[in-house]
C-alpha positions in Angstrom: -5.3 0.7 -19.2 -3.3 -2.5 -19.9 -1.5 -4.7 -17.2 0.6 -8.3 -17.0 -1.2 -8.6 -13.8 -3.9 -6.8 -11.5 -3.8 -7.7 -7.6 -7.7 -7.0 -6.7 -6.9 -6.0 -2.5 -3.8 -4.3 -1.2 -3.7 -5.6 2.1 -0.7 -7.6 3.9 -1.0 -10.5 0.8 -2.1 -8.3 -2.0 0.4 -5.7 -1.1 3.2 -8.3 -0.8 2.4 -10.2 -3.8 2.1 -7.1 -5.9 6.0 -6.1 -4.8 7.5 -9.4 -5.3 5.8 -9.0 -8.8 7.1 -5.8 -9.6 10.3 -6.8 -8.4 11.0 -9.5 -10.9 9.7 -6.9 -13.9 6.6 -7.7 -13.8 3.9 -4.9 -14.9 1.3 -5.0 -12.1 -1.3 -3.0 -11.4 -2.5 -3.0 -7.4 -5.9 -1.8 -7.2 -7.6 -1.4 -3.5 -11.4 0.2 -1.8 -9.3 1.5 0.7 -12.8 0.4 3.0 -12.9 0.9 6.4 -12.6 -2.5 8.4 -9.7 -4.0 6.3 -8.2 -6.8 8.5 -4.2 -5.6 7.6 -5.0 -2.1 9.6 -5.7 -3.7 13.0 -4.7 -6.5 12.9 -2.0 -7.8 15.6 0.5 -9.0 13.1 1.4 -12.1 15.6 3.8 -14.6 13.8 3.0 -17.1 16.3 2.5 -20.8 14.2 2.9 -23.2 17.2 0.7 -20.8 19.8 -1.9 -20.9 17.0 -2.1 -24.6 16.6 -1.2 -24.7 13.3 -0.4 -28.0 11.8 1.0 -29.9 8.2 1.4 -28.0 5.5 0.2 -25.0 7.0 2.7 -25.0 9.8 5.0 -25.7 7.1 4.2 -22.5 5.4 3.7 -20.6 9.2 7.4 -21.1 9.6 8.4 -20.1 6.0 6.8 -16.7 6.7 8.5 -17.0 10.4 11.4 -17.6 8.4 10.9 -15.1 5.7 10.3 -11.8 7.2 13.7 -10.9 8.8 15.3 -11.4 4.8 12.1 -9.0 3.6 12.6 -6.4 6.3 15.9 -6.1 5.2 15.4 -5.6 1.9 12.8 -2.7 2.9 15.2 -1.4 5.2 17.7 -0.8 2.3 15.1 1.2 0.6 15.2 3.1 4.0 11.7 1.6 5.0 11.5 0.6 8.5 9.0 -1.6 9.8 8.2 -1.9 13.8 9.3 -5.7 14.6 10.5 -8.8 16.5 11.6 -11.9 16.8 12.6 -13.1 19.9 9.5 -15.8 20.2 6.3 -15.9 21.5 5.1 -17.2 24.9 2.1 -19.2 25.9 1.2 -18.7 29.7 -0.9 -21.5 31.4 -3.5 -21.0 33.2 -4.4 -24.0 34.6 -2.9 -27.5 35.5 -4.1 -28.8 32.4 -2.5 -26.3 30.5 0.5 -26.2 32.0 0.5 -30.2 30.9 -0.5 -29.9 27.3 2.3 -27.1 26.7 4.8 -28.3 28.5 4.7 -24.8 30.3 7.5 -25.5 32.5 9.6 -21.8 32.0 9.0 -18.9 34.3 6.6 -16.7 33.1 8.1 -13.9 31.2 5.8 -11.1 31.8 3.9 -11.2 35.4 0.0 -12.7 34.4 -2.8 -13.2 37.4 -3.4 -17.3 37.8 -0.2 -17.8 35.5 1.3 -21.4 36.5 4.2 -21.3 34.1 4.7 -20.3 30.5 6.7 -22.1 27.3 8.5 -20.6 24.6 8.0 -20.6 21.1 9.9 -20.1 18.0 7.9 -16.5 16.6 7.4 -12.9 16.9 5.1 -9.7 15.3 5.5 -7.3 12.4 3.4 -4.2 12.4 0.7 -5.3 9.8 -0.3 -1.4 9.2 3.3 -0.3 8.7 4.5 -3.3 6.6 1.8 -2.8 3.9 3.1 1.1 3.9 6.6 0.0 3.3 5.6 -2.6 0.7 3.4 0.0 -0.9 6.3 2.5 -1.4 8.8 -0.1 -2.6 5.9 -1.0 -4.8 5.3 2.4 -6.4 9.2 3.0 -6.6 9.5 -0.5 -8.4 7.0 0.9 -10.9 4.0 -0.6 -10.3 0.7 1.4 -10.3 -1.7 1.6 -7.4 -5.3 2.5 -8.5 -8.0 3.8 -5.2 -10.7 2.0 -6.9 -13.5 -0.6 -5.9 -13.9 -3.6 -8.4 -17.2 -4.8 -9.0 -16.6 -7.3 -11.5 -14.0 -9.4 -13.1 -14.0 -11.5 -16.4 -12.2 -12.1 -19.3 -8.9 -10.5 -18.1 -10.8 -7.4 -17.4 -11.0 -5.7 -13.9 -14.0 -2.9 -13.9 -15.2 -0.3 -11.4 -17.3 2.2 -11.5 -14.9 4.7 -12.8 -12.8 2.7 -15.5 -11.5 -0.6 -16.1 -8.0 -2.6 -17.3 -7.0 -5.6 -18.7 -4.6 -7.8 -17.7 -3.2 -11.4 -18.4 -4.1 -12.4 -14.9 -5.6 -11.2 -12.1 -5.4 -12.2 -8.4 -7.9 -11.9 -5.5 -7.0 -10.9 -2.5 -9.4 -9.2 -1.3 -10.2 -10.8 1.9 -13.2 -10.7 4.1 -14.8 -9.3 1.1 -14.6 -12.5 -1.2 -17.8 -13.1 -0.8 -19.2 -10.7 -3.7 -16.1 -12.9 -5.9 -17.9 -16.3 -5.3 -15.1 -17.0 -3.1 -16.2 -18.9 0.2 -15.5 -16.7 2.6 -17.3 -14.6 5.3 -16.4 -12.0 7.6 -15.1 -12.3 11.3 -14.8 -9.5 13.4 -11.9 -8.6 15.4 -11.6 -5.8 17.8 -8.6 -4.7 20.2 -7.1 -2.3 22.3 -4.5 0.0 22.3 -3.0 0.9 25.7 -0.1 3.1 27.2 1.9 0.4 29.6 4.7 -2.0 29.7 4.4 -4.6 27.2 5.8 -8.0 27.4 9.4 -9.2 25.6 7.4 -10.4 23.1 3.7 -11.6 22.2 2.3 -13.2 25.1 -1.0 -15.4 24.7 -2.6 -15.9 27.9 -6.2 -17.9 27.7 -8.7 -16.1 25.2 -6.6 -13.0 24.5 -2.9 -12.3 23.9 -0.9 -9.2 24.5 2.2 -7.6 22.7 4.5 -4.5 21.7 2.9 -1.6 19.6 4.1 1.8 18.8 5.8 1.8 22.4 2.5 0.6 24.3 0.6 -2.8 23.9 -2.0 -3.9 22.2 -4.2 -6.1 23.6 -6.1 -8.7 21.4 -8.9 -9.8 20.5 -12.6 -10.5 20.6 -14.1 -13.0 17.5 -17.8 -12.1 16.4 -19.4 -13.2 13.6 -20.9 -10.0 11.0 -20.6 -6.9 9.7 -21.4 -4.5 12.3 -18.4 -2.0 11.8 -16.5 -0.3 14.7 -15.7 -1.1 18.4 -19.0 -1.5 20.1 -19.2 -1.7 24.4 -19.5 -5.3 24.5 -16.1 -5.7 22.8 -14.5 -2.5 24.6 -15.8 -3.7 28.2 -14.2 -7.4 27.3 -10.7 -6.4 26.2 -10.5 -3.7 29.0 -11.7 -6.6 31.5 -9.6 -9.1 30.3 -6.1 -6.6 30.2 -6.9 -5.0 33.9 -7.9 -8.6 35.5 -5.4 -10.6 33.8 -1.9 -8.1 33.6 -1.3 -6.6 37.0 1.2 -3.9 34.6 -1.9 -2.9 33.3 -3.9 -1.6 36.1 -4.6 1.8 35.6 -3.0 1.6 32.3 -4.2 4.7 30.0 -6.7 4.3 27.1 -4.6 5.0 23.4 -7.8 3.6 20.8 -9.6 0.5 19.6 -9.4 -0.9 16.1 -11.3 -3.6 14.2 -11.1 -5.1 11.5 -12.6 -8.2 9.5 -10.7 -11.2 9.2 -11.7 -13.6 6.4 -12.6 -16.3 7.3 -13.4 -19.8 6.0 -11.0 -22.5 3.9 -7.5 -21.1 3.3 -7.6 -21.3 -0.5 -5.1 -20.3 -2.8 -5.3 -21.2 -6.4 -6.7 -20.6 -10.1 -10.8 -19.9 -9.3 -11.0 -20.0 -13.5 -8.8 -19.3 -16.3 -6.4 -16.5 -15.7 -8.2 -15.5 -12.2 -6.4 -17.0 -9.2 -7.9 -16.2 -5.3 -6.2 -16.4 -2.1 -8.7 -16.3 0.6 -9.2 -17.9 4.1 -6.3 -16.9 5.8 -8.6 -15.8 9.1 -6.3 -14.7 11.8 -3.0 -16.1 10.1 -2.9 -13.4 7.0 0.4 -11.8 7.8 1.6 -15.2 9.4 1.1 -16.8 5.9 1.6 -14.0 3.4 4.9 -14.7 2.3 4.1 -18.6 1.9 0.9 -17.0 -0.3 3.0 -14.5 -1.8 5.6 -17.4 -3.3 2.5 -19.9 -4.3 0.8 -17.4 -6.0 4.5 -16.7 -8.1 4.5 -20.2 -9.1 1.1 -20.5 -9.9 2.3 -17.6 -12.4 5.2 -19.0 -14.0 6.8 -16.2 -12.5 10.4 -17.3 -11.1 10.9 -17.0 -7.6 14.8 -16.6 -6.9 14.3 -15.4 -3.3 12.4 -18.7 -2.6 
């Protein structure tokens, strides 16, 4: 099997990367473990560059995806692909007189929060991560490229192997997240968990001290814990510290009924996005930011290419 490029990772940046590909002609082949614990299927999707602290070039590329995503859903939406989303900014509560000083927190809090002293208003908004890499699949598949369930265990010399087979291709990318680490990429795992409620979410995703909350499926999630490792699953410890923090914190959430938990493994480390050796390019790092910075990846990873981006 022959390929101009294999994408080693369909999450959120593989996913995307391997659609804009395939949408300038390019023969790609996308091939993905499927493995439980996969940051794209829990994650919270939060487009959220100034709440996150983001700074320099990445803020730069936070707001191109910011700026970015309404243009994308679109174009999946004329496919008849609709993707759970919004855009009406993000909100920072403060908690204290401090905070309320270091954000300028001077607007009435948009969603009622226990201890909240005012809240500010950011530029942002949330894509559901699961959905999106569904939608970006199918347009991917209809655009021609191929999708292999397969987990790669080595790459070198433009080939791609796995237990089962193997292709070549004139280049390959990485993006294979938390995983990296069996590439030689620097990169480690750092668990997320969260929680999926029935209740009234907030207009749009709400950070309030350690955890945020915002609109999911008609419910709200409620995000996150941060814990080093590879222990899969939601164990008690994070289960008893997202339930505390949403029925303490959200008076619309007492009582609120239990939907599921998710986790997933963000990769964490450097953000890195570049040629590892000849013809093998990586983009790892992205941590909690993945589908913040996607499209930004997405269009460096192009150029890196010599593929022409129009859309940029």
């Amino acid at each position: 099997m022959r390929a101009d490029v294999a994408v080693v990772g369909a999450g959120i940046i593989g996913a995307l990367a391997a659609y804009e590909l395939a949408k300038r002609g390019v023969a790609v082949a996308l091939l993905d473990a499927e493995k439980e614990g996969a940051a794209t299927l829990a994650s919270a999707g939060m487009l959220a560059p100034y709440p996150e602290g983001l700074s320099g070039e990445l803020l730069e590329a936070g707001l191109y995806g910011l700026a970015r995503y309404p243009e994308l859903l679109a174009e999946l939406r004329e496919r008849g692909l609709e993707v759970e989303a919004g855009f009406s900014g993000t909100w920072v509560a403060a908690l204290s007189l401090g905070e309320k000083e270091a954000w300028q927190a001077q607007d009435p809090l948009p969603y009622p929060v226990r201890g909240g002293l005012g809240a500010r208003r950011f530029p942002g908004g949330f894509v559901h991560p699961k959905a999106l890499r569904e939608a970006l699949l199918e347009a991917f598949r209809d655009l021609g490229g191929t999708y292999l369930r397969a987990e790669v265990e080595g790459v070198e010399g433009g080939r791609v192997h796995w237990r089962e087979g193997a292709l070549r291709a004139r280049f390959v990318l990485l993006a294979v997240g938390a995983w990296g680490g069996r590439f030689g990429l620097r990169v480690r795992p750092l668990k997320g968990e969260a929680l999926l409620l029935w209740g009234e979410a907030p207009p749009g995703p709400l950070f309030a001290g350690e955890g945020y909350l915002l609109s999911r499926e008609g419910g709200v999630y409620v995000g996150a814990t941060q814990r080093e490792g590879w222990a899969e699953g939601v164990d008690l410890y994070g289960l008893r510290w997202l339930s505390d923090y949403a029925h303490e914190r959200f008076p619309l959430l007492e009582g609120a009924r239990f939907r599921g938990a998710v986790f997933g493994f963000r990769p964490a480390g450097e953000l890195f996005v570049g040629e590892v050796e000849e013809g093998v390019y990586a983009a790892v790092g992205h941590g909690r930011n993945g589908v913040l910075l996607a499209p930004w990846t997405a269009k460096r990873l192009l150029k890196l290419l010599g593929v022409e981006d129009d859309a940029a």
